[in-house]
C-alpha positions as CSV (number, residue, x, y, z in Angstrom):
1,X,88.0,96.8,117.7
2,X,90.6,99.3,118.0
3,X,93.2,100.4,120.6
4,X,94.2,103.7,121.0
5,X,97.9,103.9,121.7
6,X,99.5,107.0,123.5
7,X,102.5,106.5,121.2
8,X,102.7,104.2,118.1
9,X,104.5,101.0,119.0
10,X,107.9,100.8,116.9
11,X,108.2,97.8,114.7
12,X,109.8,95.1,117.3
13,X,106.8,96.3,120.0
14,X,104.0,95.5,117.6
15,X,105.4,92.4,116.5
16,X,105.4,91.3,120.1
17,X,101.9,92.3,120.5
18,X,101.2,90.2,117.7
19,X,102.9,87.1,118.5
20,X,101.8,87.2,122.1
21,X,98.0,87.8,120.4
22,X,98.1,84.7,118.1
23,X,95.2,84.0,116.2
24,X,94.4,87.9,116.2
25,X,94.6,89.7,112.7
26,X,96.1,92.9,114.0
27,X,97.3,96.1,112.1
28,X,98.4,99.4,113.4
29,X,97.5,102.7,112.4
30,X,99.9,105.9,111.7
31,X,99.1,107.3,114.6
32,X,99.6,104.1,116.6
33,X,96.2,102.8,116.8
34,X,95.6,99.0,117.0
35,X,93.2,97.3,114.9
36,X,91.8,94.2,115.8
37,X,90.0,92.9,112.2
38,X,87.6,90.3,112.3
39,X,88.0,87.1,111.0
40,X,86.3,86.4,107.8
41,X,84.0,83.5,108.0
42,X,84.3,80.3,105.4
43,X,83.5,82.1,102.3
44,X,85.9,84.5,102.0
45,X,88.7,82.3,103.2
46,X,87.5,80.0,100.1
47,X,88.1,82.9,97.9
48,X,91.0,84.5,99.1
49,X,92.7,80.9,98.9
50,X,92.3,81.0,95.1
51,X,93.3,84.6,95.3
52,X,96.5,83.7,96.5
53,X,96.7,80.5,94.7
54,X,96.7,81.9,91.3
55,X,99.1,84.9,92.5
56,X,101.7,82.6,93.3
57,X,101.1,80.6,90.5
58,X,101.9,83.1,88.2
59,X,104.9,84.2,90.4
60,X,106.0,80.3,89.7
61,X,105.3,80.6,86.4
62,X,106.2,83.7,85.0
63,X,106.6,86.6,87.2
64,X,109.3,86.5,89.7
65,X,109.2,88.5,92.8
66,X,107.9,87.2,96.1
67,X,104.2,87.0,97.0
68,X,102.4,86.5,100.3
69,X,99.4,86.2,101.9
70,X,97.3,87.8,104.7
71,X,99.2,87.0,107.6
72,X,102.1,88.8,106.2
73,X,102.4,92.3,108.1
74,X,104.0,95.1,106.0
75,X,106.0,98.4,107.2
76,X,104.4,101.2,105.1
77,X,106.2,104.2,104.6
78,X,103.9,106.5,107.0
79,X,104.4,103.8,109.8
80,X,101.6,102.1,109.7
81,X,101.5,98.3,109.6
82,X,99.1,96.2,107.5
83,X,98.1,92.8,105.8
84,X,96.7,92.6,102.8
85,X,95.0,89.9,101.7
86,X,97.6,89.2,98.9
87,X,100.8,91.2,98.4
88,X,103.6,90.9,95.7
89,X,107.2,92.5,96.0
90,X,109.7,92.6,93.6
91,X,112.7,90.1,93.8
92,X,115.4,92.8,94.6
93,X,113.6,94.4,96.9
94,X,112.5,91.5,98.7
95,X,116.2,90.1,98.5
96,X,118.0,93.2,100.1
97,X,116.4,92.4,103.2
98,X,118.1,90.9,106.0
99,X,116.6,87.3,107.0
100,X,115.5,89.5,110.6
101,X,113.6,91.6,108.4
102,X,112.3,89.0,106.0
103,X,111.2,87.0,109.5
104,X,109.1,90.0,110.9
105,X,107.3,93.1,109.8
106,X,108.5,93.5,106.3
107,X,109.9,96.9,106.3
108,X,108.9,98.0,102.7
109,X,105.3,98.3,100.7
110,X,104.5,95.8,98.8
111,X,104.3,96.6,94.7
112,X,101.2,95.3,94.1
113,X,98.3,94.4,96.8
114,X,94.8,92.8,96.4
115,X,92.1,93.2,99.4
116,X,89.0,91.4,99.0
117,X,86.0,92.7,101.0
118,X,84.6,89.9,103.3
119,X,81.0,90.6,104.6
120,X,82.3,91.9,107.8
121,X,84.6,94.7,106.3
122,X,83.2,97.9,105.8
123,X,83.8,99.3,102.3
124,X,84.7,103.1,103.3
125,X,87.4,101.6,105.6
126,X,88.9,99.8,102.9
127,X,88.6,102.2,100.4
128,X,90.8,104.2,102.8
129,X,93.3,101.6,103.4
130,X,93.7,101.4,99.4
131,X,94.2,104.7,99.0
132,X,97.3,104.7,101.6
133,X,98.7,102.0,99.8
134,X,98.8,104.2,96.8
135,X,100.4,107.0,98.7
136,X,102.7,105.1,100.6
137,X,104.4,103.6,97.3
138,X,102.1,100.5,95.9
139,X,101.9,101.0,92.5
140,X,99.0,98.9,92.1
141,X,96.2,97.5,94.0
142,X,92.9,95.8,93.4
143,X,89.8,96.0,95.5
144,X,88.0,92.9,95.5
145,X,84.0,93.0,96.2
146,X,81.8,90.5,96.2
147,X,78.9,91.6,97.9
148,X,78.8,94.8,94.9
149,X,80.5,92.6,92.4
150,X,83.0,94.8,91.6
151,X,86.6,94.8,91.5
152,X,88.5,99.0,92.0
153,X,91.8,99.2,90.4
154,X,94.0,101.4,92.2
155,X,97.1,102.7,90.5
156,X,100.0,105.6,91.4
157,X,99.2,108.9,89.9
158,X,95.5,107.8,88.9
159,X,92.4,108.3,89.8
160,X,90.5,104.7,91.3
161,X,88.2,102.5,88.4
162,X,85.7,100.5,89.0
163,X,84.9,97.2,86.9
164,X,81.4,96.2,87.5
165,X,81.4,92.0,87.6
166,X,84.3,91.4,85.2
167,X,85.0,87.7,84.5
168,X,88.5,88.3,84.6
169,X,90.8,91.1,85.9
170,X,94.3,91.8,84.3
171,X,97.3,93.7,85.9
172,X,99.5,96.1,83.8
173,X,103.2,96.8,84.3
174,X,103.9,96.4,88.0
175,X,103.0,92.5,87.6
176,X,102.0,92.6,84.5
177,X,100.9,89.6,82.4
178,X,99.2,88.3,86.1
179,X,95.1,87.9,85.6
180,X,92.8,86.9,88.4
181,X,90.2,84.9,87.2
182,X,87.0,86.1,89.3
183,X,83.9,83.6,88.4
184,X,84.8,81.6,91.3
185,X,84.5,85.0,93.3
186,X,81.1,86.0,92.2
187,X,79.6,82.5,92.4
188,X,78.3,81.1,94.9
189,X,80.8,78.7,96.6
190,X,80.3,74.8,94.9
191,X,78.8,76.2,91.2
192,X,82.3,76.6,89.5
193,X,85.1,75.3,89.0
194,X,87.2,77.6,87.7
């Protein structure tokens, strides 16, 4: 469902709109349209839990920075607002922010992103959405799909690649060292335990 706004709502507006629309996944566009997403049913929950679980692992463990999950909203550079499904930011950048700006819309785009595609998404739309990332400063970003089975890296200054059904998926520089295990992802949910 989407909204169309005469003007785009600044930051403190859109966060009241989301506070007073709990329970709503909402982004905004650049030219102020509200998105109302639909919720993703069991399945995808299941699998962006051990998205997110082995992102902040590896933060824990080795990476640093500060990672969050889809209910996070993020500021991009060409005003608008969104929530990927798992986000990382480096630990400076994160730490310059004031605790009003680390409470709210985080003004800043996330380094690295991941979006997985749920069965109500549809793939041109977030095909689009990755490629904004990518020109509004993430230096890396995976698309997730398990209905094709594929996973689309998205980097700055290169063209998108597409793995067909890799069992693993390993990032480069920006959080480099991270891998998502993605057997859990393909599988249908109970067969593995990985």
């Amino acid at each position: 469902m989407q909204i169309q706004m005469d003007d785009p709502l600044t930051d403190a507006e859109f966060w009241d709109f989301c506070q007073q629309n709990d329970g709503l996944t909402v982004e905004q566009n650049s030219d102020g349209t509200i998105v109302i997403l639909p919720s993703t049913g069991g399945s995808s929950g299941n699998r962006n839990l051990h998205i997110t679980r082995h992102l902040a692992e590896w933060i824990d463990e080795d990476g640093g920075g500060f990672g969050f999950d889809s209910n996070t909203l993020f500021c991009l550079s060409n005003g608008a607002t969104r929530a990927p499904d798992a986000a990382w930011v480096e630990d400076e950048c994160y730490r310059a922010l004031t605790p009003e700006e680390r409470d709210g819309i985080v003004p800043l785009t996330p380094g690295f992103v991941i979006e997985l595609r749920s069965p109500t998404d549809a793939l041109d739309t977030l095909k689009n959405k990755m490629n904004e990332y990518v020109r509004t400063g993430v230096r890396l970003g995976w698309l997730i799909d398990p209905l094709t089975e594929t996973v689309t890296i998205y980097r700055d200054h290169a063209p998108p690649e597409s793995l067909d059904r890799p069992e693993v998926v390993e990032a480069e520089t920006v959080v480099e060292g991270f891998s998502l295990p993605l057997t859990r992802i393909w599988e249908p949910l109970g067969e593995s335990d990985t």
